[in-house]
VOBA-1610 file (N, C-alpha, C; in pm, whole numbers, padded with zeros to 5 digits, always signed):
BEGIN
Unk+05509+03511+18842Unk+05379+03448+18825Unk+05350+03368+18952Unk+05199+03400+19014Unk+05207+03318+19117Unk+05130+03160+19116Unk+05135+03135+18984Unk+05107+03005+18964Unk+05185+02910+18871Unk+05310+03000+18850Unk+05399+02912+18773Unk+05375+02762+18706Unk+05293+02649+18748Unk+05298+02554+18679Unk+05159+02552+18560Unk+05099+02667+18597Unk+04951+02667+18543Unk+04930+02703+18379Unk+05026+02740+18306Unk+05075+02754+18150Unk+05104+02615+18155Unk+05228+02540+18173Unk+05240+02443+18148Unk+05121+02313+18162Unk+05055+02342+18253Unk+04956+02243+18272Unk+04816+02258+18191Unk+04797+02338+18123Unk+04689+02377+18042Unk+04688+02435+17864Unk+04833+02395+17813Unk+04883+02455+17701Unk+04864+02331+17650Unk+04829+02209+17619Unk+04795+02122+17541Unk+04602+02128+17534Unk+04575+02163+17654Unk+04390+02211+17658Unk+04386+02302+17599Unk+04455+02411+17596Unk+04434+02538+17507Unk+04432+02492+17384Unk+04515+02425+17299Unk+04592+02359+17166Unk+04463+02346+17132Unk+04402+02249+17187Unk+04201+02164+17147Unk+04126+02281+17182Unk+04156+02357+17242Unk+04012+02478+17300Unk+03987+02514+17189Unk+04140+02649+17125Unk+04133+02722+17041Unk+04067+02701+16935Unk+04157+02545+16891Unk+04103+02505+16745Unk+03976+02482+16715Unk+03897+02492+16861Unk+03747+02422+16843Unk+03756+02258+16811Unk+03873+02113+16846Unk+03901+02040+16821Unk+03832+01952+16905Unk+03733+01866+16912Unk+03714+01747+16977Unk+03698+01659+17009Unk+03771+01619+16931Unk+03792+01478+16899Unk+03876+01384+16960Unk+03991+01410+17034Unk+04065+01374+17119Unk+04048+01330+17248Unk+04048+01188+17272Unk+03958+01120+17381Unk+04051+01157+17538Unk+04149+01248+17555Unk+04188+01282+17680Unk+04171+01424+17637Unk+04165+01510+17573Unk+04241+01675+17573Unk+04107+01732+17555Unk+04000+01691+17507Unk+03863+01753+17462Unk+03749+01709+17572Unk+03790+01682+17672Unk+03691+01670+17785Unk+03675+01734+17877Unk+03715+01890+17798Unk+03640+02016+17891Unk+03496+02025+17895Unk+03455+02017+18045Unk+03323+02081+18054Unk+03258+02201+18005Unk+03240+02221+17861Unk+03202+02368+17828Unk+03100+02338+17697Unk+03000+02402+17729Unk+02896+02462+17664Unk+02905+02483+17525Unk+02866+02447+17379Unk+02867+02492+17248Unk+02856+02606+17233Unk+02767+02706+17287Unk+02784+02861+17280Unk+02891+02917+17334Unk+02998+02856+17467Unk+03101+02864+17540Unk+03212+02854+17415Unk+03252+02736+17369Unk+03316+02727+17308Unk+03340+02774+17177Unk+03212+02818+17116Unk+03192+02916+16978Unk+03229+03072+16982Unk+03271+03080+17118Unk+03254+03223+17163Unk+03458+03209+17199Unk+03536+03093+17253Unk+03644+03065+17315Unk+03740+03020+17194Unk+03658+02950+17076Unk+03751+02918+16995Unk+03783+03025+16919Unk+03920+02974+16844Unk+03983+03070+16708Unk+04014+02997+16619Unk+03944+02876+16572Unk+03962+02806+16466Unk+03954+02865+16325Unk+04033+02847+16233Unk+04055+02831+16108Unk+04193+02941+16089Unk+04207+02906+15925Unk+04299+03038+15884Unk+04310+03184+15938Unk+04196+03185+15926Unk+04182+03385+15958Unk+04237+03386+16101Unk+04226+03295+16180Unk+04240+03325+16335Unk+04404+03265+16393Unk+04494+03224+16280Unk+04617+03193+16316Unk+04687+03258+16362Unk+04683+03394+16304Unk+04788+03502+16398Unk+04743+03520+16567Unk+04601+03492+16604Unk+04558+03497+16715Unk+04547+03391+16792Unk+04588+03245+16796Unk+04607+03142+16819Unk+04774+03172+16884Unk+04808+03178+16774Unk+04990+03216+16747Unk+05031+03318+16901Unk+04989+03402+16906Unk+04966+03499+17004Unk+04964+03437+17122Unk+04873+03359+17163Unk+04793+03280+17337Unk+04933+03183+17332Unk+04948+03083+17219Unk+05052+03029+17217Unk+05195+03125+17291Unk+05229+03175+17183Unk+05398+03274+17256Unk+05335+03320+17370Unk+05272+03346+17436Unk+05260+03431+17559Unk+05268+03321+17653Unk+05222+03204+17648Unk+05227+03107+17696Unk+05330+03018+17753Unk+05419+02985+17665Unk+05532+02967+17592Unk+05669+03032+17677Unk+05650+03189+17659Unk+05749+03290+17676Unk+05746+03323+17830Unk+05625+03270+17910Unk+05613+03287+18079Unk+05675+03156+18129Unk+05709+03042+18066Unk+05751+02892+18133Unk+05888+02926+18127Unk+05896+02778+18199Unk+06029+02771+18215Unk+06092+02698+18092Unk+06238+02688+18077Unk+06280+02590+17992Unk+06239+02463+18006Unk+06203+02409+18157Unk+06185+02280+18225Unk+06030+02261+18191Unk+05971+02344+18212Unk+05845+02333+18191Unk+05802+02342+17968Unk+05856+02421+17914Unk+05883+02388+17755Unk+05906+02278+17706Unk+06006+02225+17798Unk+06094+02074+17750Unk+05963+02017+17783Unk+05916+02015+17897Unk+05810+01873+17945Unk+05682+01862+17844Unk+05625+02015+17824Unk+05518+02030+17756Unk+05544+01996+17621Unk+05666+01965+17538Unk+05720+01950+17398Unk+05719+01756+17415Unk+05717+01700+17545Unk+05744+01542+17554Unk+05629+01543+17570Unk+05499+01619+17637Unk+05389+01561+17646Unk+05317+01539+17503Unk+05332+01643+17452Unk+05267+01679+17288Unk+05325+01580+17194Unk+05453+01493+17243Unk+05519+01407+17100Unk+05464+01262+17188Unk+05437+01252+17300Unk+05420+01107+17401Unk+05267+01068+17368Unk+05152+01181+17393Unk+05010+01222+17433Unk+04948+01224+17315Unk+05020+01308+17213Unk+04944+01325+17081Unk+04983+01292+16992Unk+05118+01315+16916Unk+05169+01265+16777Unk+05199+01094+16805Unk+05224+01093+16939Unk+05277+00930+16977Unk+05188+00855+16953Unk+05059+00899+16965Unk+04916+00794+16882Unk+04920+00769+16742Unk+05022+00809+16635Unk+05023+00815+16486Unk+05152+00761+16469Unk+05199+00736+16585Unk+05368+00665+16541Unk+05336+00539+16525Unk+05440+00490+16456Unk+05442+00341+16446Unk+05494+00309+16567Unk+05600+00370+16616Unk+05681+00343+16791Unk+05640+00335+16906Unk+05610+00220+17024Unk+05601+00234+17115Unk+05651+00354+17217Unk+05571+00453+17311Unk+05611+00506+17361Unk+05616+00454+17513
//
């Protein structure tokens, strides 16, 4: 891959793209259009196996180093806002 860091750096934006999610005051401040994004998302049930999909492909091109980091950003960035724990 000749951009190796570019999965890792955009797999928490994908996470909010897909779902059609925007509510999230750092991850949902893509510049894109309501017809853009109605057309980009795969939100709900029916579209999990195809979510699931962008995910593993994603996923399966990184590195372990780059998995590990993107698994600390997602527990630091996002679930870490619902902890009781200082991060």
């Amino acid at each position: 891959m000749q951009e190796p860091n570019i999965l890792q750096q955009n797999l928490i934006s994908a996470v909010f793209l897909l779902n059609a999610y925007k509510d999230h005051e750092r991850f949902s401040k893509t510049k894109i259009t309501a017809s853009q994004l109605k057309r980009l998302s795969l939100g709900g049930a029916e579209n999990k196996h195809k979510r699931m999909t962008v995910y593993n492909f994603m996923l399966e091109y990184m590195s372990d180093d780059h998995r590990f980091d993107s698994l600390h950003r997602i527990c630091t960035q996002i679930l870490g806002k619902y902890s009781c724990f200082e991060f």
